[in-house]
C-alpha positions as CSV (number, residue, x, y, z in Angstrom):
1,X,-9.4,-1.4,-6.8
2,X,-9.0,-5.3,-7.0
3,X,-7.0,-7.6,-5.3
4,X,-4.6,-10.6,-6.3
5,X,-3.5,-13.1,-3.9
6,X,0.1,-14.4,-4.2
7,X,0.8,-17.1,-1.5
8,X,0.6,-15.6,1.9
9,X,0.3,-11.7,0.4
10,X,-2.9,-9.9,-0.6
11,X,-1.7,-7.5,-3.5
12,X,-4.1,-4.4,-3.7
13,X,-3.6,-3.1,-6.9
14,X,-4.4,1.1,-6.7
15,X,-5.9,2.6,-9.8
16,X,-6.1,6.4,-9.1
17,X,-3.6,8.6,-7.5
18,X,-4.5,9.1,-3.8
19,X,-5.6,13.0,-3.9
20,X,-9.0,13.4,-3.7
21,X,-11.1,12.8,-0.8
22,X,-13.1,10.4,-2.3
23,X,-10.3,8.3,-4.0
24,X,-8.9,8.6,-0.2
25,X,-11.9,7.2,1.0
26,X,-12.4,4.2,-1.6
27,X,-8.5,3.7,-0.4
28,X,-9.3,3.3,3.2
29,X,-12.1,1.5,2.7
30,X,-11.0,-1.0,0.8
31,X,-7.9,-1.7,2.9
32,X,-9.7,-1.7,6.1
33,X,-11.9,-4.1,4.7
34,X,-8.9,-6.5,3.9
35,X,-7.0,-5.7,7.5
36,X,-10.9,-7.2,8.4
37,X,-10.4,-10.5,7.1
38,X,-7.2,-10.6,9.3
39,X,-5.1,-11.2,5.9
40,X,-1.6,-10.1,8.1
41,X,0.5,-9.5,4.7
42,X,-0.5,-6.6,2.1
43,X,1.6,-4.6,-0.5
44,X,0.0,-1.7,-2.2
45,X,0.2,-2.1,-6.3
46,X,1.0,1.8,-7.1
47,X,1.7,1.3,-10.5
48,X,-1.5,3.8,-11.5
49,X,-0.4,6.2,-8.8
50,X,1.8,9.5,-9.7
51,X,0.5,11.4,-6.6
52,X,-0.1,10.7,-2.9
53,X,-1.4,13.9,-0.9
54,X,-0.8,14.4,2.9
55,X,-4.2,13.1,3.6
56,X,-3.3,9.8,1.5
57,X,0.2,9.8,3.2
58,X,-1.9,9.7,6.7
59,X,-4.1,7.1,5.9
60,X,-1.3,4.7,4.8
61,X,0.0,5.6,7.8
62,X,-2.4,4.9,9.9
63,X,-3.9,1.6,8.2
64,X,-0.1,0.6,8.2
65,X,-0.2,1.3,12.2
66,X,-3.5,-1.1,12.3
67,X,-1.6,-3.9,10.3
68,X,1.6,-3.5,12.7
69,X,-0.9,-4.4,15.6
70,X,-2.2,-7.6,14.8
71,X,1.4,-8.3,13.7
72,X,1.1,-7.7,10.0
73,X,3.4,-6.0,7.4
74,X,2.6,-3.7,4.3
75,X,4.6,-3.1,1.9
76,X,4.5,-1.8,-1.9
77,X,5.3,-2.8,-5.6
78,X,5.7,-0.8,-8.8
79,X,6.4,2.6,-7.5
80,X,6.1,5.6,-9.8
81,X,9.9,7.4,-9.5
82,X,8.3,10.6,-7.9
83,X,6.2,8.4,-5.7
84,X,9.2,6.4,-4.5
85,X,11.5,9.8,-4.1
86,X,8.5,11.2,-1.7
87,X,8.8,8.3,0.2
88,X,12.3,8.2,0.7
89,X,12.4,11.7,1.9
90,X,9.4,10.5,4.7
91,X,11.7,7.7,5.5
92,X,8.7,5.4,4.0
93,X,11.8,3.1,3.0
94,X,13.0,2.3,6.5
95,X,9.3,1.2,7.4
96,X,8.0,-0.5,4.1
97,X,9.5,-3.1,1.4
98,X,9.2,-1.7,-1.7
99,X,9.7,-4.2,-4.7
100,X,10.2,-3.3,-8.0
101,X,7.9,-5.9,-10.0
102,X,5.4,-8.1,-8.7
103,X,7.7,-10.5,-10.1
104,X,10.1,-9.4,-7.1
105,X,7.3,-10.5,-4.6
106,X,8.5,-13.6,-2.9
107,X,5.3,-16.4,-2.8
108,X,6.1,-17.5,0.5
């Protein structure tokens, strides 16, 4: 997983789908590690991800929680259709941006 700064955000761009335990892991690892560096502003690059399992789901959840703390926001960029109908149905929509192109991202 790498990441690309564009003005205030830090883009992590996620290269596997988020099913296994140890692509979960590398996940929450690497985000933690960001939320470290007290960067405030992330969005989540799924354009390599076509499934999220309910431990992935949690641990968004939960680093998103972290990021709401220190008065942060997450949100996410090229959504895979299937990924973006799961996440309407878990009202991820109402909590997250979603933007469809990095292009979309505002540099701010």
């Amino acid at each position: 997983m790498e990441t690309i700064r564009k003005g205030n955000y830090v883009i992590l761009v996620v290269d596997t789908d988020l099913v296994a335990d140890d692509a979960i892991m590398t996940f929450k690892a690497k985000l933690t590690d960001i939320i470290a560096t007290d960067e405030k502003d992330i969005i989540l690059d799924f354009g390599n991800v076509r499934a999220v399992s309910s431990s992935g789901i949690g641990k968004i959840l939960l680093l998103y929680k972290k990021l709401k703390e220190k008065k942060g926001s997450m949100g996410f960029v090229n959504l895979h259709p299937q990924i973006a109908e799961l996440f309407d149905k878990l009202m991820f929509l109402d909590l997250f941006t979603v933007y469809a192109s990095a292009n979309d991202i505002p540099a701010r």
